[in-house]
N, C-alpha and C positions, 0 to 999 in steps of 0.2 A: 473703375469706370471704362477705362479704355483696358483692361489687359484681355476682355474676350476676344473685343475686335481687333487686338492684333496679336491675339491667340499666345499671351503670356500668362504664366501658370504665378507671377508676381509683380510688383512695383518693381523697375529695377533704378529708377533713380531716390529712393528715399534718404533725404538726408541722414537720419537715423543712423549711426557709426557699426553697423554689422559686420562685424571677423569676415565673414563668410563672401564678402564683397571688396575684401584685400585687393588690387590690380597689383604685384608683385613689381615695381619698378627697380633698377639695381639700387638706386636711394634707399625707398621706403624696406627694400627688401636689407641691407645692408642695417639700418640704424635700428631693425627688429630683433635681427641680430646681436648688434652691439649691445640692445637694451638686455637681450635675456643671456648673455653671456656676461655681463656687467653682473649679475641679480646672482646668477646660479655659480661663478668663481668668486663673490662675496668680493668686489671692486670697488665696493663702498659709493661716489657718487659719478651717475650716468647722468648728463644734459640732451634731449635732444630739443631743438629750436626751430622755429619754419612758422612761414606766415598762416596769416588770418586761412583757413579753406584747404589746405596745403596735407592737411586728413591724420591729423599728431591723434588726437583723440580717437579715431579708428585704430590708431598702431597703438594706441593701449590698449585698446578692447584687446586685441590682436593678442599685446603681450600676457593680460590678465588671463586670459583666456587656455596661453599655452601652462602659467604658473598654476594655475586650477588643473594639472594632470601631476603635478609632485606633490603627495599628500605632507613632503616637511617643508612647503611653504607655507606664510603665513604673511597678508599684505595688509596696509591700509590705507583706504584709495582718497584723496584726498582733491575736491574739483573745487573746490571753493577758498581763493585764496585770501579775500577781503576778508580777513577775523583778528581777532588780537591776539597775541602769545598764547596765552591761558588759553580761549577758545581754540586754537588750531591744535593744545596738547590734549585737552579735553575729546574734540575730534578725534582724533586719532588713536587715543584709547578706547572712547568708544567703540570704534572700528576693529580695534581686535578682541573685542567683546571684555573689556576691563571696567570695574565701578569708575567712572569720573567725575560723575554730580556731586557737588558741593564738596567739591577738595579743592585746594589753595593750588597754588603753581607747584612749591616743593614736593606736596604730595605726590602730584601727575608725572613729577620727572620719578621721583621715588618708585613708584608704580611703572612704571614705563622699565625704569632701570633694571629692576629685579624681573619683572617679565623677558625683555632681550638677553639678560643674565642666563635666566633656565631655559629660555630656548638654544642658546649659544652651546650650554652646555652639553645638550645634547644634541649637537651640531645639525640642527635646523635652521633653514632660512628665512627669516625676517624682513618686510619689505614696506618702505613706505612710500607711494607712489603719487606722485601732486601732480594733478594736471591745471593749465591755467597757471602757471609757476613765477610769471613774470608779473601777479598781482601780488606775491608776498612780499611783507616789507622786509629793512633789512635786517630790524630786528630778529623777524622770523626765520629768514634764513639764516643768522646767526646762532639761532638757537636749535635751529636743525643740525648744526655745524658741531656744535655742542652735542649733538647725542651722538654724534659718530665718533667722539673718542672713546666710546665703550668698545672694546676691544678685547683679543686674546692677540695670543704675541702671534697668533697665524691668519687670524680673521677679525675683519671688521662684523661685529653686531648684528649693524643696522645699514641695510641698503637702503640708497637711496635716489630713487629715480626723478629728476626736475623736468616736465616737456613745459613747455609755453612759448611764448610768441617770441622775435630778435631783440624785445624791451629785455629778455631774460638774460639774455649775452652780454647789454649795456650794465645791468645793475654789476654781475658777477666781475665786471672789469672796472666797479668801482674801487678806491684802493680801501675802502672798510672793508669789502669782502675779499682783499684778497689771498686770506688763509684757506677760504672755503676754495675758491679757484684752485688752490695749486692743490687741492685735494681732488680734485674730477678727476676721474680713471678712463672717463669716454665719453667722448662729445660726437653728433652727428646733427646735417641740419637738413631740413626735407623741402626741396624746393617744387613748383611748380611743374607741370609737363609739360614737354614738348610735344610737335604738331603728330608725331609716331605716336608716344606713349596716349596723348589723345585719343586718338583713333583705335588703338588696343583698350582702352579704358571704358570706351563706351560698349564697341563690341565683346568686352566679358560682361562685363553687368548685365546684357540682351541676352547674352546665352546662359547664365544665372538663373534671369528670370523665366529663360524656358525658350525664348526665341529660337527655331531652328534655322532661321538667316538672317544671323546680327546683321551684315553688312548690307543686305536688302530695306531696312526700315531706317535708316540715311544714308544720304550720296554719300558721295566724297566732298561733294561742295558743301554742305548741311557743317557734317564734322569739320571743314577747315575753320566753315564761320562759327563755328560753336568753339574752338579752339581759339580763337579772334578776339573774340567777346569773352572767353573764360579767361583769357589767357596763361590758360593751361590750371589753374585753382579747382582741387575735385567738386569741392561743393558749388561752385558756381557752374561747373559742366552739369553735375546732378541739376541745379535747377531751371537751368535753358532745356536739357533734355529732358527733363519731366513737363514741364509747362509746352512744350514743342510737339510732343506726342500728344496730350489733351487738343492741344489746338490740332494737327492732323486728323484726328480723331473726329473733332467739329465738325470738319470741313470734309468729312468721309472721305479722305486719302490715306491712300497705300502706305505713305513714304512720306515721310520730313525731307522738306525740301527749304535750298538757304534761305529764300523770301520768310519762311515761320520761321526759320532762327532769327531772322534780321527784325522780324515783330516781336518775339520774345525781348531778345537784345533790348530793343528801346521802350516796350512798356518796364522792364526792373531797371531802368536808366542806366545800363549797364556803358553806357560810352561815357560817364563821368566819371574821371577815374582820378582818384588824390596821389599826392605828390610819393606818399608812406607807400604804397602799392607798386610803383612803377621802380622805387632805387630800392639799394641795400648792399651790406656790403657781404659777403661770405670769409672775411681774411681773421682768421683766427680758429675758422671751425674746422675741425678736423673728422673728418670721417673713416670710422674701422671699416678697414674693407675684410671680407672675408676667404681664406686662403681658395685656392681653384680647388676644386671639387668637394668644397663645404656644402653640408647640407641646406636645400631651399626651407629656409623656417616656415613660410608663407604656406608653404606644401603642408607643413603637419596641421594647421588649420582647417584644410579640406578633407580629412579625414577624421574617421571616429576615434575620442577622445580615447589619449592611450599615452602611457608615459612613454615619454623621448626625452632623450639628453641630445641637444645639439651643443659641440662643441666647436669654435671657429677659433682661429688663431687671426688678433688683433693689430691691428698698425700701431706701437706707443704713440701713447699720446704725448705730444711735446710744446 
């Protein structure tokens, strides 16, 4: 509706999780990292954590995206945690194209086991990737736990990547799980952005969409109060800024000016903010940082798919 009139060749705020809309921060760029260096030296289980908006589901897309250039991977993406044992192993056979209908539970492990078995053997990579991770019970993760003792005396099987919200940090520091804990090979937690990265965030997605003067179609005052009201959460910036530009648009202006952010802001009632949003704690989570002059993973994303090894050298995790 508005992209002629302000001559972009796309939507650039769609909630929508597209790779291709990455905003590279040394966070999100760091736990992209962590995530496909985890998968591809067989580290067996990767955590990353971050609140509600905070763009975890884009850094999957992100990382499925780079494992779809190694033709000996093989994943199963797994967004729905609310199922029972049997369902979630059923899932996830399915997903790597295996009979699962109408088999008992020992079957699906059986079937599961000999599959990771022949792939093992011909040392390919095996990945099962669960987004939404802090909805599994603890059954569930127990029994994910359970399939990573398939092993050879050099490599784990089954990788296994957990993202979901900081409920996922609470359950893993429950003491039932805590064999699966001292098995995480790498943890990283993706926070909010600052009033900088704000303002770099909105201006890539505008130049994405085709805009040849991101920083012409808001002020600086627009972006501070959209920063204000997002409090730096990707997906609530996409939504003040998409709903801000329709309203400009209306109102046949140039320019998002802070008065449309400060009316967006209050019709999504965005000044009512709960207690879970405003605290948290980060002490426990460890973030791999990646050696100086490591390749930008985010970089192979913007380019035509092409096999890459990015290899980073890890902070242990302790």
């Amino acid at each position: 509706m508005y992209k002629a009139y302000f001559n972009l060749t796309r939507n650039p705020f769609e909630l929508t999780p597209d790779p291709s809309f990455l905003f590279p921060t040394n966070r999100h760029n760091e736990a992209l990292a962590a995530l496909y260096y985890g998968v591809r030296r067989h580290k067996g289980f990767v955590v990353v954590t971050g609140e509600i908006g905070t763009g975890k589901t884009l850094l999957l897309r992100c990382l499925l995206r780079l494992l779809k250039q190694s033709p000996d991977v093989a994943y199963a993406y797994v967004f729905n945690g609310l199922l029972s044992p049997t369902e979630f192993l059923q899932y996830i056979l399915a997903d790597f194209g295996l009979a699962a209908s109408g088999k008992n539970k020992g079957e699906l492990l059986l079937e599961l086991s000999n599959f990771l078995i022949s792939r093992g053997s011909k040392k390919q990579t095996t990945v099962l990737v669960v987004d939404e991770a802090h909805h599994l019970s603890a059954d569930i993760l127990e029994e994910v736990r359970l399939l990573t003792n398939l092993e050879t005396t050099e490599d784990k099987l089954l990788q296994v990547v957990l993202v979901g919200q900081p409920e996922l940090d609470e359950k893993l520091d429950s003491v039932g799980l805590r064999q699966l804990k001292q098995r995480i090979a790498l943890r990283a937690r993706l926070d909010p952005l600052d009033g900088a990265e704000t303002k770099g965030y909105i201006e890539r997605r505008l130049q994405i969409a085709g805009s040849s003067q991101a920083d012409a179609l808001f002020s600086e005052q627009a972006i501070a109060a959209v920063h204000r009201h997002s409090r730096g959460f990707p997906r609530l910036i996409n939504t003040i800024c998409e709903n801000a530009l329709i309203a400009a648009y209306g109102r046949r202006l140039q320019r998002v000016t802070p008065g449309i952010i400060e009316d967006v802001a209050k019709e999504f009632r965005l000044d009512v903010i709960h207690d879970a949003e405003t605290t948290g704690s980060h002490n426990g989570i460890v973030i791999p940082r990646a050696t100086k002059g490591a390749p930008d993973v985010s970089s192979v994303l913007r380019r035509p798919v092409t096999r890459k090894q990015i290899w980073v050298r890890m902070r242990p995790f302790q």
